[in-house]
matplotlib code that plots the C-alpha trace (Angstrom):
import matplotlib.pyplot as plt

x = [37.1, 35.2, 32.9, 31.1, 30.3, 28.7, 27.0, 25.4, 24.7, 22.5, 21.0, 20.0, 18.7, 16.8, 14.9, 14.0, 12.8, 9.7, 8.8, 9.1, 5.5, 7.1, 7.7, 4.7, 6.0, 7.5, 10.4, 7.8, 6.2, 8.7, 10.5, 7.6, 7.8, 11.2, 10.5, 9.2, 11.8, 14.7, 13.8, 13.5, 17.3, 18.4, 17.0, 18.8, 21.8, 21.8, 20.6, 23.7, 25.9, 24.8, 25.6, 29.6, 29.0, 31.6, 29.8, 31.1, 29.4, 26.4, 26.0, 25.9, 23.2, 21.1, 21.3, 20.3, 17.4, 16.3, 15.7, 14.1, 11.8, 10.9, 9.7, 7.6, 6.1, 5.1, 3.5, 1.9, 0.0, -1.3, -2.5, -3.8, -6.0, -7.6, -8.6, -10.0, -12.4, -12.9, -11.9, -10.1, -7.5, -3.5, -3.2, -6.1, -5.0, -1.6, -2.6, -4.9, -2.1, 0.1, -2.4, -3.2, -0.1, 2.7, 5.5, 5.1, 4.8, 7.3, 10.1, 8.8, 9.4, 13.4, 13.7, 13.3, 15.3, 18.4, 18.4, 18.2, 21.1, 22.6, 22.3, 24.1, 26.9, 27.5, 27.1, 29.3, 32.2, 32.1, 32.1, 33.4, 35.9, 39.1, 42.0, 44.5, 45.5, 48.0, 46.6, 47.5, 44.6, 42.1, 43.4, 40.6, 40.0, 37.5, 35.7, 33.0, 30.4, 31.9, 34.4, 36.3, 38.3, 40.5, 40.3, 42.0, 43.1, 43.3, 43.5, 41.0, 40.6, 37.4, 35.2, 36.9, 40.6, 41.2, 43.0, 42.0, 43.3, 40.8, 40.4, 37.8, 36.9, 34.2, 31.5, 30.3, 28.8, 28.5, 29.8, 26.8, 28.1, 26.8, 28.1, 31.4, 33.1, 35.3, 37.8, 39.4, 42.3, 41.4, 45.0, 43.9, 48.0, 51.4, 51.2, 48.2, 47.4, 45.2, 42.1, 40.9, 36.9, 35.5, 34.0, 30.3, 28.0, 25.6, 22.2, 20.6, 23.0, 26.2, 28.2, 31.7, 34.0, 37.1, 40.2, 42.8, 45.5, 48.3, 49.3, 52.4, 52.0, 49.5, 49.3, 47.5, 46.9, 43.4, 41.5, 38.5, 35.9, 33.0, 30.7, 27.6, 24.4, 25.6, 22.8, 20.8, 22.5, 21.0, 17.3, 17.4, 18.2, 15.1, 13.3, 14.8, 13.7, 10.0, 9.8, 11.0, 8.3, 5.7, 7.2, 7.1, 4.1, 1.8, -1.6, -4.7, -4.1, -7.3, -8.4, -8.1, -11.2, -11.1, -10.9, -13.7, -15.8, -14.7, -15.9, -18.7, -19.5, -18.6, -20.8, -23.9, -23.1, -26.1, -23.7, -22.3, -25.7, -27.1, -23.7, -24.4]
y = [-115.8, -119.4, -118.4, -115.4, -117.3, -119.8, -117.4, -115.7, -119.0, -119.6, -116.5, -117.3, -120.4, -119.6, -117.4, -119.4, -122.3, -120.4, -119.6, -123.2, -124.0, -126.9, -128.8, -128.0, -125.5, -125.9, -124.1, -122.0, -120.9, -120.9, -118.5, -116.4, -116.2, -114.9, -112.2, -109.3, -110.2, -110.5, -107.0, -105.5, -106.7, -105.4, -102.0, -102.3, -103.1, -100.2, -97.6, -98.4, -98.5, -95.2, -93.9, -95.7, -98.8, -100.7, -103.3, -106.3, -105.5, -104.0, -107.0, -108.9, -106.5, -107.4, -111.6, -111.0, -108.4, -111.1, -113.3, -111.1, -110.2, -113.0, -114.4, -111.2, -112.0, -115.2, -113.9, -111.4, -114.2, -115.6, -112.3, -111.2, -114.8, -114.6, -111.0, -111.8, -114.9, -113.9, -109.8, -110.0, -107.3, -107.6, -108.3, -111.0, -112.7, -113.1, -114.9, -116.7, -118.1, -118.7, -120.8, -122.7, -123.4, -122.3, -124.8, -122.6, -119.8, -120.0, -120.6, -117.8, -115.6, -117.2, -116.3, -112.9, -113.3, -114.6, -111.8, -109.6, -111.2, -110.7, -107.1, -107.2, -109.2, -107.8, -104.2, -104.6, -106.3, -104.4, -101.0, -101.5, -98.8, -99.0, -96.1, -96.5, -93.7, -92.2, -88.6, -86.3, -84.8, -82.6, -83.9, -85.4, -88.3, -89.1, -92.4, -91.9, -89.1, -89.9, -87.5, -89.2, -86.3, -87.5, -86.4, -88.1, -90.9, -91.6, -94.9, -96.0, -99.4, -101.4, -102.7, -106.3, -104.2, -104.7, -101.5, -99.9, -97.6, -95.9, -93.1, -90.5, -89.6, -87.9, -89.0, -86.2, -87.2, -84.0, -81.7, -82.8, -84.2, -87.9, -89.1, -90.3, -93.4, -95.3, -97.8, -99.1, -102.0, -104.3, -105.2, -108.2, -109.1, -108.9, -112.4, -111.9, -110.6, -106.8, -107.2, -104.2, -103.6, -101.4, -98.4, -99.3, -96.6, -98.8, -97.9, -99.0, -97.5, -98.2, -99.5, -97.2, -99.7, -97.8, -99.7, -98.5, -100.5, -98.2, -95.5, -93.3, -90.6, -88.3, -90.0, -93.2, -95.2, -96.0, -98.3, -97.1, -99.6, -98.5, -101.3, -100.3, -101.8, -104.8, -104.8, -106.2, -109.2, -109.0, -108.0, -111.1, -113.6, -112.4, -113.1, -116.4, -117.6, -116.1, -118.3, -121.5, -121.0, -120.8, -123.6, -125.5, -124.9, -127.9, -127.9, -130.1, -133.1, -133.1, -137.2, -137.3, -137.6, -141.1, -142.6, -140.4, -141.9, -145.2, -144.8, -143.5, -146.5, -149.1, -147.6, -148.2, -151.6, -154.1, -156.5, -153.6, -152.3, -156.2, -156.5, -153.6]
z = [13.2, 12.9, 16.2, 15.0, 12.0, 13.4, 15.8, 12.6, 11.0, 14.1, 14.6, 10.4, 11.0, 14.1, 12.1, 9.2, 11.4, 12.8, 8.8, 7.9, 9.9, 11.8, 8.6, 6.4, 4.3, 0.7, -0.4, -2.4, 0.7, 2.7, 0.2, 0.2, 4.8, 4.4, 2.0, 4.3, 7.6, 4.7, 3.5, 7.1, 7.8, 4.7, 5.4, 8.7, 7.2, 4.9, 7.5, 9.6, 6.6, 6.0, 9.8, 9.2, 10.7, 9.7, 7.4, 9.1, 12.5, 10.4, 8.7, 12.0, 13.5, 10.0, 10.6, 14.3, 13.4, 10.5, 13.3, 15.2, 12.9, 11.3, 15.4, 15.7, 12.1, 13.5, 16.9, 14.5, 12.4, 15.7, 16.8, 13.6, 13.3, 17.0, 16.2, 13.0, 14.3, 18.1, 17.8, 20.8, 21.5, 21.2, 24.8, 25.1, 21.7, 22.9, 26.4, 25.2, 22.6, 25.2, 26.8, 24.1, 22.9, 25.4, 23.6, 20.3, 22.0, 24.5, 22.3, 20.2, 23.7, 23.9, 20.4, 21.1, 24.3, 22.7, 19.6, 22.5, 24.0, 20.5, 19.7, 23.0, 22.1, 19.1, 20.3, 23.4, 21.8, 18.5, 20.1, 23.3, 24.5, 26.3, 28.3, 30.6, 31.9, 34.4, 36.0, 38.4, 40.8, 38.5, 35.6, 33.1, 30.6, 27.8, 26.9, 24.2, 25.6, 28.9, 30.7, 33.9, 36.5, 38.6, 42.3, 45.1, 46.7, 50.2, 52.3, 54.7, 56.8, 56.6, 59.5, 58.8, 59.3, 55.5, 54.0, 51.5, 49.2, 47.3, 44.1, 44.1, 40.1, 39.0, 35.7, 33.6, 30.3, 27.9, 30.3, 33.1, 36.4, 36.6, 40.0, 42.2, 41.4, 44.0, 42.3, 45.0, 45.8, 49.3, 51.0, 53.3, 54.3, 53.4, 51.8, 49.8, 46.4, 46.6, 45.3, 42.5, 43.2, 40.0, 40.2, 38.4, 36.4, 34.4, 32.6, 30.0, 26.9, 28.8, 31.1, 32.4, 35.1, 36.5, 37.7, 39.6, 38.9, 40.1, 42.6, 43.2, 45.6, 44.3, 41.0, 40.3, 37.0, 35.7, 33.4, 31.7, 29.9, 28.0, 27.2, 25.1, 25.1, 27.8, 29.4, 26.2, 27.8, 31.0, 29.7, 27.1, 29.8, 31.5, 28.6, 28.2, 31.3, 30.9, 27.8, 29.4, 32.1, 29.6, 27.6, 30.5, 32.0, 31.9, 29.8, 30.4, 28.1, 25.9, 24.9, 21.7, 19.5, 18.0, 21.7, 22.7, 19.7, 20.8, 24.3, 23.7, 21.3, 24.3, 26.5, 23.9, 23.2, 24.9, 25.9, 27.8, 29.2, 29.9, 32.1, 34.3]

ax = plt.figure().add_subplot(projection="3d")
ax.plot(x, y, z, "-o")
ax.set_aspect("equal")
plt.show()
């Protein structure tokens, strides 16, 4: 129970840093940042609530959307300032940012990649479902709006001479056919352990994996997983590493002003001039 807490405490704290304008802000201020992102998580706490979320999970969801959108609220000042003093458009204001600052920036892009990663998390482990099953042929089983029929299962040998033994089922979800799965257990010898290989449906909502993990005769023993929202996973990562290439990238170093002034004064010295 210690680990999800401290997974919230981060997700909190990563989005009151952006807020705290890299230590320039008071607590009055800073108070003030947190105001509008604070209420936005609270509404999303309560809109769950009201769908029976259980409030645990729903308050999860609400630390990871505070950080979420308190990052966008910072973008959205950056925006909002190049439009208002070069009236550039959303797009334009944002590369232009990017180039001018990609450090801030950058981590503002990882931010959003790693609540991404969090709505994820939280979503996939939370309401992850899980059957295990033992059917007969044309006999049927239900995970979430998913509905699984059982088939056949036949043996084959692969090009490599490994058998197979392999389960024909059939995805519907609400009643539509979605397409065949093919769990399936590799034999490679006598002395070695069968290897299970899932049958895979993925898209962006959910992810369905079907085991076989046992067969007698006609009948055969699956396990069903349901994993919603796991590819928020997979999308934040992408974002993560998008961010650390802009973080990364390398900026002309401007000389700063003072040593400009300085050499600029050298050069007008007469000692200077009488030398050359």
């Amino acid at each position: 129970m210690v680990v999800p807490w401290l997974f919230l405490i981060l997700f909190l704290l990563m989005g009151v840093a952006p807020l705290a304008a890299w230590r320039k802000a008071s607590a009055a201020r800073l108070g003030k940042s947190v105001r509008l992102p604070g209420y936005l998580a609270l509404a999303v706490f309560f809109v769950l609530l009201l769908m029976g979320r259980d409030p645990i999970v729903d308050f999860g969801f609400a630390v990871v959307a505070f950080a979420g959108f308190a990052t966008l609220l910072e973008i959205y000042k950056g925006v909002q300032a190049r439009y208002r003093t070069h009236g550039e458009s959303i797009p334009q204001a944002l590369v232009q940012l990017m180039g001018r600052n990609p450090r801030r920036y950058g981590g503002y892009i990882i931010h959003l990649g790693v609540v991404i990663i969090g709505i994820g998390i939280i979503a996939s482990t939370a309401f992850q479902e899980v059957r295990q099953v033992t059917l007969q042929p044309s006999q049927s089983l239900d995970i979430g709006p998913y509905s699984l029929r059982y088939d056949r299962v036949f043996e084959a040998v692969a090009v490599d001479e490994r058998g197979m033994l392999i389960a024909e089922v059939a995805l519907f979800r609400e009643g539509d056919f979605v397409r065949d799965l093919r769990p399936r257990r590799d034999y490679f010898g006598p002395e070695m352990s069968p290897m299970t290989i899932a049958g895979v449906h993925s898209t962006f909502e959910n992810d369905v994996y079907v085991l076989l993990t046992f067969q007698q005769d006609d009948a055969v023993t699956l396990r069903v997983y349901r994993n919603p929202l796991v590819n928020f996973v997979w999308g934040g990562s992408l974002l993560l590493v998008l961010g650390t290439a802009i973080a990364v990238y390398p900026t002309p170093q401007k000389q700063p002003v003072a040593r400009r002034a300085r050499s600029a004064a050298w050069a007008m010295r007469p000692d200077s001039a009488a030398g050359d």
